[in-house]
N, C-alpha and C positions, 0 to 999 in steps of 0.2 A: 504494500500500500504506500502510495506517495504521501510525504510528509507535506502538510500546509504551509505556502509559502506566504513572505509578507513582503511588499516592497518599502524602502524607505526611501520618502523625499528630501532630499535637502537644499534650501535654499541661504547665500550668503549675498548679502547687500553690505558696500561701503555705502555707510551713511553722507551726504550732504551736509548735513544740521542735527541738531535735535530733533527728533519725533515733536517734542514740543514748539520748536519754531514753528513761524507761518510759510517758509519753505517747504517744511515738510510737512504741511496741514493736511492737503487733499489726500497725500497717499496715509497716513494716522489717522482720519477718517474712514477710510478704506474698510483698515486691520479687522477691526470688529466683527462687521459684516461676512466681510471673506472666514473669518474662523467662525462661524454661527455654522455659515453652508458646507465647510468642510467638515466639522465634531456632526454634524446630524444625516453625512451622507452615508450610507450603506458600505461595508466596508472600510470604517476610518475605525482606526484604533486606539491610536494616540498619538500625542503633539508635543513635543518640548515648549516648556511656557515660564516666564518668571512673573515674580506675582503681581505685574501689569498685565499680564496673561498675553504680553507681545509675545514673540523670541527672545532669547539672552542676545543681551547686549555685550559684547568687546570689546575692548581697547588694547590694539596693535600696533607699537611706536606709534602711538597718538592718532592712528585713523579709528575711528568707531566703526564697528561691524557690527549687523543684527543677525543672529543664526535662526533658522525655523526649522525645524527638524520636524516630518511626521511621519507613521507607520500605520499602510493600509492594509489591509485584508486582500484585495483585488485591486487592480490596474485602473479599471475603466472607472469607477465613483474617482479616483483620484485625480484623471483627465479629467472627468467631467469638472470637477469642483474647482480645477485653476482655471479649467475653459468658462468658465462662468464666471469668477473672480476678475479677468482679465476682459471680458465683453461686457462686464458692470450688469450681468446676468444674477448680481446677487440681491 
């Protein structure tokens, strides 16, 4: 019998600004949203989160990085859910 497999996503962003600036307002307005539709898709199992419930944030010689780590169950909810993320399908 095949064992269950799980795929992991991971995404790294150099930050711009602060989440907090108005730089980076529209996509911090985003986050929320986007992690509503991915935690409730079919297949999603869990998500690296700190307890802004972003990603971890880093600090590498002074550039900021946000990490997003998540682990699906199946392929296609995890398409679908950045495809929708990214077409403002949330």
């Amino acid at each position: 019998m095949e064992r269950p497999r799980h795929l992991a996503q991971a995404n790294v962003a150099r930050q711009r600004a602060p989440l907090s600036s108005p730089m980076m307002g529209e996509f911090a307005l985003a986050l929320d949203p986007m992690y509503r539709v991915a935690e409730a898709s079919p297949g999603f199992v869990w998500r690296l989160a700190s307890g802004e419930r972003h990603g971890v944030a880093v600090v590498e010689d002074g550039v900021a990085l946000t990490v997003n780590l998540s682990v699906w169950g199946r392929t296609r909810p995890c398409t679908r859910s950045s495809t929708a993320a990214r077409t403002g399908g949330i």
